[in-house]
C-alpha positions as CSV (number, residue, x, y, z in Angstrom):
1,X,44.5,61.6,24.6
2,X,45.5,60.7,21.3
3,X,44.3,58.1,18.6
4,X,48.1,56.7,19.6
5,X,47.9,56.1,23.0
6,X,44.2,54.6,22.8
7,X,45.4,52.4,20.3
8,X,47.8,48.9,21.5
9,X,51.3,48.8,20.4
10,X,51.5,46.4,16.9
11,X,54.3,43.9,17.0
12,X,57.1,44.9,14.5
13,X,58.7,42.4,12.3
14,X,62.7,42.7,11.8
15,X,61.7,44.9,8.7
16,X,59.6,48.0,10.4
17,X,56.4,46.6,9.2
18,X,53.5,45.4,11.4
19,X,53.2,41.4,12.0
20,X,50.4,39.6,10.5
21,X,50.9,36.3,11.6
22,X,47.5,36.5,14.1
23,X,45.6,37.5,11.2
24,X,47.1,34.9,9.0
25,X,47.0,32.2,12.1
26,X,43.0,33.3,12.2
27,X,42.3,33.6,8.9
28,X,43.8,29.8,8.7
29,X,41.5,28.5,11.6
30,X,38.5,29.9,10.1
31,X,39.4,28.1,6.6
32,X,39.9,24.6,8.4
33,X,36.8,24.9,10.6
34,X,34.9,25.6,7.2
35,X,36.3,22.6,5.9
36,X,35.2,20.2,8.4
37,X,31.9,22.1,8.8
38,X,31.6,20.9,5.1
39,X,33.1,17.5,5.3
40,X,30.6,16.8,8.5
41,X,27.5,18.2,6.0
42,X,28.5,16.2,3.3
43,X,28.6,13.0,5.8
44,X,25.2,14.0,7.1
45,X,23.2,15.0,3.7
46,X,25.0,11.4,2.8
47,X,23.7,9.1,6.0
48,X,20.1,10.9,5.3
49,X,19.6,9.6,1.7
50,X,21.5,6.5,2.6
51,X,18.6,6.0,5.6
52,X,15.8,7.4,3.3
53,X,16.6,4.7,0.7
54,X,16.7,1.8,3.5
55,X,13.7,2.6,4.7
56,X,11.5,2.7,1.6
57,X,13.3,-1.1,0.7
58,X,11.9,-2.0,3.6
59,X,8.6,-0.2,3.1
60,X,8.3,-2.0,-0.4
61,X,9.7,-5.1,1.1
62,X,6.7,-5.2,3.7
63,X,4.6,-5.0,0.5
64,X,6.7,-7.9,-1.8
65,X,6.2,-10.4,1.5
66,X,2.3,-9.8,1.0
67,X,2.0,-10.2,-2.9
68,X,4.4,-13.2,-2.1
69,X,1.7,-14.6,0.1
70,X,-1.0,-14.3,-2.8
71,X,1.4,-15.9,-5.2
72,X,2.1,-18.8,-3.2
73,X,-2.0,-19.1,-3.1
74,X,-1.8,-18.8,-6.7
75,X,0.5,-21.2,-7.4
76,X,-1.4,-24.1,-4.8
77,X,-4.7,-22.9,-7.1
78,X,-2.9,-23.9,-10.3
79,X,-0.9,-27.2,-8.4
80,X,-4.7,-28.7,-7.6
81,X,-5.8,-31.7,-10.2
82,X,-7.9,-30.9,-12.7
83,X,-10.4,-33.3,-12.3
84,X,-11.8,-32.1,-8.8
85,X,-15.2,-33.5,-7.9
86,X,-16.8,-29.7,-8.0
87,X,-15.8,-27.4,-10.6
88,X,-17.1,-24.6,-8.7
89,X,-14.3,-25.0,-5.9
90,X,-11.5,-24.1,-8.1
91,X,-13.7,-20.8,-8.7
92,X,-14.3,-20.1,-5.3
93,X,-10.7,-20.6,-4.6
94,X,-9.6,-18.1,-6.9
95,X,-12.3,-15.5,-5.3
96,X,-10.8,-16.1,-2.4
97,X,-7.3,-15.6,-3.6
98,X,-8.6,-12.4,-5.2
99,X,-10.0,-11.1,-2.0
100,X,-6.8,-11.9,-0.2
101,X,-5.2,-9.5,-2.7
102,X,-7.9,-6.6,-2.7
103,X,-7.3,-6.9,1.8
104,X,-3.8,-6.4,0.9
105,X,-4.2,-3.4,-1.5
106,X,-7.0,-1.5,1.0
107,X,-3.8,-2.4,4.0
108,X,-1.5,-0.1,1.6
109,X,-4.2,2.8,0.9
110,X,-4.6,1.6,-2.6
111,X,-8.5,2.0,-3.7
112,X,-10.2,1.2,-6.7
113,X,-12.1,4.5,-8.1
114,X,-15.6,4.2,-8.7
115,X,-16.6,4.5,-12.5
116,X,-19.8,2.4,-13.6
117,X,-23.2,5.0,-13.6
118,X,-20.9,8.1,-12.7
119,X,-20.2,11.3,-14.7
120,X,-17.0,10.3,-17.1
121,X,-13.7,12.4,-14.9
122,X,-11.1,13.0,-17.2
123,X,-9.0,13.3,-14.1
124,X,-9.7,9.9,-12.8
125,X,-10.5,7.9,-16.2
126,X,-9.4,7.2,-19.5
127,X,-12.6,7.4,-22.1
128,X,-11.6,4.6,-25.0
129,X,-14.5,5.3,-26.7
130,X,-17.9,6.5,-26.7
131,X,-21.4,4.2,-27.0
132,X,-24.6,4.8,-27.8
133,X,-27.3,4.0,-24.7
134,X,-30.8,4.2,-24.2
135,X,-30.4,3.5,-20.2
136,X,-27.1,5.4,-19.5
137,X,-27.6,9.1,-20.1
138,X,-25.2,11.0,-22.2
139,X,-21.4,12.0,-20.2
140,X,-21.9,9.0,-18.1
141,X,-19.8,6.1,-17.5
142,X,-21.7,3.3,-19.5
143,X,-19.3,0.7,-19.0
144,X,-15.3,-0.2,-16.8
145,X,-13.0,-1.7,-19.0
146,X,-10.4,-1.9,-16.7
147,X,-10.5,-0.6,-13.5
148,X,-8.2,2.1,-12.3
149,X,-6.7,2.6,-8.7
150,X,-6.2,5.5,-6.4
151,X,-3.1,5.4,-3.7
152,X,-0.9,8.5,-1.4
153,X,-3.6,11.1,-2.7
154,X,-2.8,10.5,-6.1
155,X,-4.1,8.1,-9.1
156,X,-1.9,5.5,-9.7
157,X,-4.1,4.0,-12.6
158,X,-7.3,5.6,-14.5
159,X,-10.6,3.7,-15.2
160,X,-10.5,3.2,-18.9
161,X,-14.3,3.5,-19.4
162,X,-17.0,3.2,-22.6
163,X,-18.4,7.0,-22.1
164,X,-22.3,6.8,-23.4
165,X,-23.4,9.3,-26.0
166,X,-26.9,9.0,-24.9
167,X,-29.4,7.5,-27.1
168,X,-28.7,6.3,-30.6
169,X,-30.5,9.0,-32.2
170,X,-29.0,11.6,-30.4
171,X,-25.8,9.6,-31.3
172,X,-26.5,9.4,-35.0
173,X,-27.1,13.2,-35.0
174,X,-24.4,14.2,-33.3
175,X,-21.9,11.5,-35.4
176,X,-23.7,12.8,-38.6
177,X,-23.7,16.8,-37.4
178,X,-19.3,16.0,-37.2
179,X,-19.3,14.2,-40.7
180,X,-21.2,17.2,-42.1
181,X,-18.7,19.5,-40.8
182,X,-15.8,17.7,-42.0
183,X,-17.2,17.0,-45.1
184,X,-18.0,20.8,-45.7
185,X,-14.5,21.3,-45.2
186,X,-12.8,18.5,-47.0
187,X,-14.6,19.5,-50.3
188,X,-12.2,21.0,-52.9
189,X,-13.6,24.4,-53.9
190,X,-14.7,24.5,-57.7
């Protein structure tokens, strides 16, 4: 046998030359298939971000109808007369209205992070400024300025904190050991 007769007769255009309209014809289907592969991916990575976004408005909108419930609190709070019989009700009321808001924080995974008495964490604090302490040893947290707020694994607000520099003499030593190093260099030479 020879590589002719294993081999099917080609179609033969008017010309001699072999046809290559099947190749063409699959060639073409291939393309169009590829295009609406595409066009259905497209429509897909579309509808995905499209649903993505929906759901985290409603997520958020979950937590708005919440806060909205505080606010309204708020807002009957600051509507009371001012002349109420006890002084310390208005107080209380505004505890309570607090409270409400810290249940609905802890309901969204949103913690406050402990600072007071702990070692200063520059990863979950912000040190304003440092103090002088007899009671609070030095690194320490001596005092929460605001407090900061941890939510999803992440901080969503540091502590800014008063860091203590231990006691005042050790303080002054230190303060005066930094002047005397930038005083050495600040000097002109003579």
């Amino acid at each position: 046998m020879t590589d002719q007769e294993e081999m099917p007769p080609t179609p033969k255009e008017a010309d001699g030359q072999p046809s290559k309209a099947p190749e063409q014809d699959e060639l073409k289907a291939l393309q169009e298939r590829h295009l609406r592969l595409a066009a259905e991916f497209d429509n897909f990575r579309k509808r995905t971000e499209r649903d993505a976004t929906e759901q985290r408005r409603r997520a958020a909108d979950s937590v708005l109808l919440s806060v909205l419930e505080v606010v309204d609190n708020l807002d009957r709070a600051l509507s009371a007369p001012a002349t109420t019989a006890d002084p310390g009700a208005f107080r209380s009321g505004v505890v309570a209205i607090r409270a409400q808001l810290a249940v609905l924080l802890e309901r969204e995974g949103v913690r406050p992070i402990p600072a007071e008495g702990r070692e200063f964490d520059p990863f979950d604090m912000e040190a304003v400024m440092r103090a002088p302490s007899t009671e609070v040893p030095a690194g320490l947290v001596l005092k929460e300025l605001q407090r900061g707020y941890r939510g999803a694994g992440r901080v969503l607000r540091p502590s800014k904190v008063i860091v203590s520099a231990g006691p005042p003499r050790e303080a002054a030593c230190a303060a005066d050991e930094d002047d005397a190093k930038r005083g050495s260099r600040s000097q002109p030479k003579e």
